[in-house]
N, C-alpha and C positions, 0 to 999 in steps of 0.2 A: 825317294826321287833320285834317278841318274841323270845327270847333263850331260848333254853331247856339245863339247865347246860353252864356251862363259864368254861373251863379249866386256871388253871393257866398260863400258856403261849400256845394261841392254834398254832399250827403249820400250821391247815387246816377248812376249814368249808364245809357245807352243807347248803343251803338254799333252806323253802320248798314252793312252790307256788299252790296255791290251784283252784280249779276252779272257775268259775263266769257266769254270763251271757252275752249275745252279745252288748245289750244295758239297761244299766241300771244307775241311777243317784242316787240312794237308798246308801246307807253306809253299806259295807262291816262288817261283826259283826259275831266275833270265833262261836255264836254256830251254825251260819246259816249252814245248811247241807254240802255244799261243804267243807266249812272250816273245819267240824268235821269227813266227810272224810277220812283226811289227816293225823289224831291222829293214827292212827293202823301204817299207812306206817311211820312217822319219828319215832313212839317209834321203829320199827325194823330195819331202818336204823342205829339208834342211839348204839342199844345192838349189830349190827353186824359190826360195824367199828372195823378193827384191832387195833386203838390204840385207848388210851383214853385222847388224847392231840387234838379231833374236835372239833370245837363249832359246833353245831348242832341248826339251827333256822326257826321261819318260818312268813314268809312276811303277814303281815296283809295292805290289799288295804283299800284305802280312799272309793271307790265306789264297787261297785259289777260287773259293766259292763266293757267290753273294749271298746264301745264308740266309734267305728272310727276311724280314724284318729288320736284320740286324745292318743289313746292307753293306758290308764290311769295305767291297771296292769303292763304294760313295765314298766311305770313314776315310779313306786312303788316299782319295785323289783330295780334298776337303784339306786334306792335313796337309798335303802335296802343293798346294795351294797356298794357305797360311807360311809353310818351308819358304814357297818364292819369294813372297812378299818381305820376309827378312831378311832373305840374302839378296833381294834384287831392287825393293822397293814395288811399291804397287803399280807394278807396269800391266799395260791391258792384255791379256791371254785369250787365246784360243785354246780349246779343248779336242782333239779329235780323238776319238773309241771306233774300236771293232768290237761289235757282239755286246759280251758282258759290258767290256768297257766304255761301249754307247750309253749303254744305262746310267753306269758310274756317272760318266760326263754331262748326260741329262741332268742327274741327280745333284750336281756339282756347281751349273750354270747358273746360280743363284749368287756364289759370293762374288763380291764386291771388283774383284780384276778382271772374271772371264765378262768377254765382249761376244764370242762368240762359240759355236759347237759344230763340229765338224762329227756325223755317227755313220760308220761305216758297215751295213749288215747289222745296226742296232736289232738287240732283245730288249722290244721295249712289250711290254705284256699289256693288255687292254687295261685301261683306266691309270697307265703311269701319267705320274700329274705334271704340268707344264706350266707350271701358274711361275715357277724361278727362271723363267727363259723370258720376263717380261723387261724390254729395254735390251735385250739379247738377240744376235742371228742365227738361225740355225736352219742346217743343212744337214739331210740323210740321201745316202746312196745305199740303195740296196738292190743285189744280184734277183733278177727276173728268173733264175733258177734256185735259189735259195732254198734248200729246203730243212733247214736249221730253227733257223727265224722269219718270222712271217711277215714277207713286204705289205699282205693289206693291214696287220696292226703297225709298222712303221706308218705308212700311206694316212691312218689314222689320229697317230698321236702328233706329225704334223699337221692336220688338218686342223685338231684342237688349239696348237699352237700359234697359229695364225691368228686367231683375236687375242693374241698378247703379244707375239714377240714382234720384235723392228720386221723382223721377214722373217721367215718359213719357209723352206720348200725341200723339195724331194723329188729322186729322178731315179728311175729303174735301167740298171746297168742291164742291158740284152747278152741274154746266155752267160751271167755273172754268176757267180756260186756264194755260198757261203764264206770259205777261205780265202774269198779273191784269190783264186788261181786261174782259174779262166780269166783270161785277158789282163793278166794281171799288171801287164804295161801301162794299157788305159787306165787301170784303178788307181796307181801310185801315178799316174800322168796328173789326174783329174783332183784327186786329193790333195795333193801342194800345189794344184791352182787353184783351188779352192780355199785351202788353208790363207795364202797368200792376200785372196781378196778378201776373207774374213780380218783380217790385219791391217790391209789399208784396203776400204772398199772403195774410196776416189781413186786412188793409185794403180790398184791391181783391177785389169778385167775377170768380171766373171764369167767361169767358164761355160755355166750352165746356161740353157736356153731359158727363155724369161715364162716356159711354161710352165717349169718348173715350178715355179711358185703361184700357178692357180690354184682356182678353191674346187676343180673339178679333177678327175682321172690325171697322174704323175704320169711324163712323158718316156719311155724308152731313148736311152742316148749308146 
């Protein structure tokens, strides 16, 4: 795990998970493109947090793959997580992932700090389980052009979600890609106001329209 700034007592964190490949045994390295990705969305996360009492960090994996079974980015962010908890104390966490790293952070939402999940263009494949996101929020955005990862299996694993978690929902970025390059303003705009109300949901408005979290068709924003 790398931090971006250490508050003197932080109250709350952010951690950021980056994408990867489906199989690969190669070692994970900041300036591999996915990783460097990820530098626009937490510097705006980071400037758009209400307070300034966040640790704000972001999960560096041993491999570049998820590997199977073996799920190595979960093992990562997991361990990334237990890291915080000793140097910061059990303060509440947000998770937000691109891609691979959506899954990770799915996979992750279970232990005991994260409050919530932020999955951007999540790879979440038919029948990923949702049952760890129960007493958890979670929010996917994914690009209406995508053609990487498939918004109707995102569309779907939040829909499962929804008879567990506090809330659910999902919203399809119009003419969004894969990369968040297309509009990539709006994506890192939306993402740290998003982050932000996952962190203090009285505090912070959200940004998404409240269709967002129907049980029918996810709205175009």
């Amino acid at each position: 795990m790398v931090l971006r700034g250490w508050p003197p007592r932080p109250r709350a964190a952010v951690l950021v998970l980056h994408g990867g490949q489906a199989d690969s045994e190669r070692p994970a390295r900041p300036w591999q493109l996915a990783a460097l990705r990820m530098d626009p969305i937490l510097r705006a996360v980071a400037a758009a947090l209400p307070h300034q009492d966040v640790l704000v960090g972001q999960v560096r994996y041993r491999l570049r793959g998820w590997n199977g079974m073996r799920a190595d980015p979960a093992r990562d962010a997991r361990r990334a997580l237990h890291d915080l908890a000793r140097l910061a104390g059990p303060v509440p966490t947000v998770l937000l992932g691109h891609s691979m790293g959506g899954r990770a952070a799915l996979r992750a939402a279970g232990h005991p700090q994260v409050r919530g999940v932020l999955a951007l263009a999540p790879w979440w494949p038919a029948g990923e389980p949702v049952e760890q996101v129960a007493g958890r929020r979670l929010v996917a955005l994914h690009g209406a052009r995508d053609r990487v990862t498939s918004p109707a299996a995102t569309a779907d694993c939040v829909h499962r979600a929804q008879g567990t978690a506090t809330r659910a929902g999902m919203a399809l970025v119009a003419d969004g890609d894969h990369a968040l390059l297309r509009r990539h303003r709006f994506w890192h705009r939306t993402a740290a106001a998003v982050v932000a109300h996952l962190l203090d949901p009285d505090g912070a408005p959200d940004p998404l329209p409240e269709e967002c979290y129907g049980t029918g068709a996810f709205p175009e924003i």
